[in-house]
N, C-alpha and C positions, 0 to 999 in steps of 0.2 A: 504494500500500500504506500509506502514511506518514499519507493524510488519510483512506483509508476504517476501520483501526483504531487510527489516534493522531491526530484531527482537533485534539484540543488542545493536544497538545505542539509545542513547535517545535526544531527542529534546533538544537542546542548545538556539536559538533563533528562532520566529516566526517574519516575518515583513510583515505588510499587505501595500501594493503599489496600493494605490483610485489614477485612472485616469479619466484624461479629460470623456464621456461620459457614466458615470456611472459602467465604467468597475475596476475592482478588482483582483489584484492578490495578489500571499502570496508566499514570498521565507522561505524555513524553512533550517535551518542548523542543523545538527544532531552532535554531540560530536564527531564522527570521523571523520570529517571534511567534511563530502560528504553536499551537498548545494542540493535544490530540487525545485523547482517553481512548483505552484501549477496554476491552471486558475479560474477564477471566480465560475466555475463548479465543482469545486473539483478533477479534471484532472491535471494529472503531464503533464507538459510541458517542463521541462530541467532538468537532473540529473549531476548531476559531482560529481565524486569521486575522485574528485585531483590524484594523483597517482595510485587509486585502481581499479581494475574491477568494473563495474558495472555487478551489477546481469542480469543472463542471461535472466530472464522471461521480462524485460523492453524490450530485443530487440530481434525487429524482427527475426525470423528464417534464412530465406535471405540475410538478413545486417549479422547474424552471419557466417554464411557459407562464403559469398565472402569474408570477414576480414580474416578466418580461411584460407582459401584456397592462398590469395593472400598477407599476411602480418603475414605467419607465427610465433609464439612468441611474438605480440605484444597486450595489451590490448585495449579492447575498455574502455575509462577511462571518459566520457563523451555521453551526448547524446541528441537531443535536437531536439523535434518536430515542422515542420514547416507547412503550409498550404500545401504544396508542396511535403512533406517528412521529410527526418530525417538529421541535424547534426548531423555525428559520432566523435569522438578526442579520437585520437587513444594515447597510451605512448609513443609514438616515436614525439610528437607534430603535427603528420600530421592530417586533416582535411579533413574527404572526406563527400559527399551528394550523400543520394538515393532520390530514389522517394517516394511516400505512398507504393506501391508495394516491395519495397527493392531493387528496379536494380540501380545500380551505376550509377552516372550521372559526377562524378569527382570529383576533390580534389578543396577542398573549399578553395580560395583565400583573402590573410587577409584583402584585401580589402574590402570583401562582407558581 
């Protein structure tokens, strides 16, 4: 995953996160600042690229389409799997959630 959308960066730090029930995760941060969670499986579970795109092969085709279509000129700069579907964060700081499918379901409240 690390060299087919971040061939250039190289690994800055690795932190491995042992929780309660045996479970494991690993956040890795890359030299150009993008941060990546990994799941006990070896599955990305959160990318952020602070100010930068993320690469388009992480997101879905449908999340990219409705971002394109209805948020013109803005990045998706973040992005982050949930049992449910996806957090998007977009460069404008707004926050929207699809479903696993990619249909919009709303703009994610900082509350939640």
């Amino acid at each position: 995953m690390l060299t087919e959308y971040f061939p250039k960066a190289k690994v800055s730090l690795i932190k491995v996160d042992r929780h309660l029930l045996k479970k494991t995760d690993y956040d890795v941060r890359l030299t150009n600042g993008t941060t990546i969670e990994f799941s006990n499986k070896g599955k990305w579970t959160s990318v952020d690229c602070g100010k930068k795109a993320v690469p388009e092969g992480l997101i879905p085709q449908a999340i990219r389409k409705y971002v394109a279509n209805n948020y013109s000129g803005v990045d998706i700069v973040s992005i982050r799997k949930r049992n449910a579907g996806y957090d998007i964060g977009l460069s404008d700081d707004i926050e929207l959630r699809f479903n696993l499918l990619g249909q919009f379901k709303g703009v994610k409240m900082e509350n939640e």
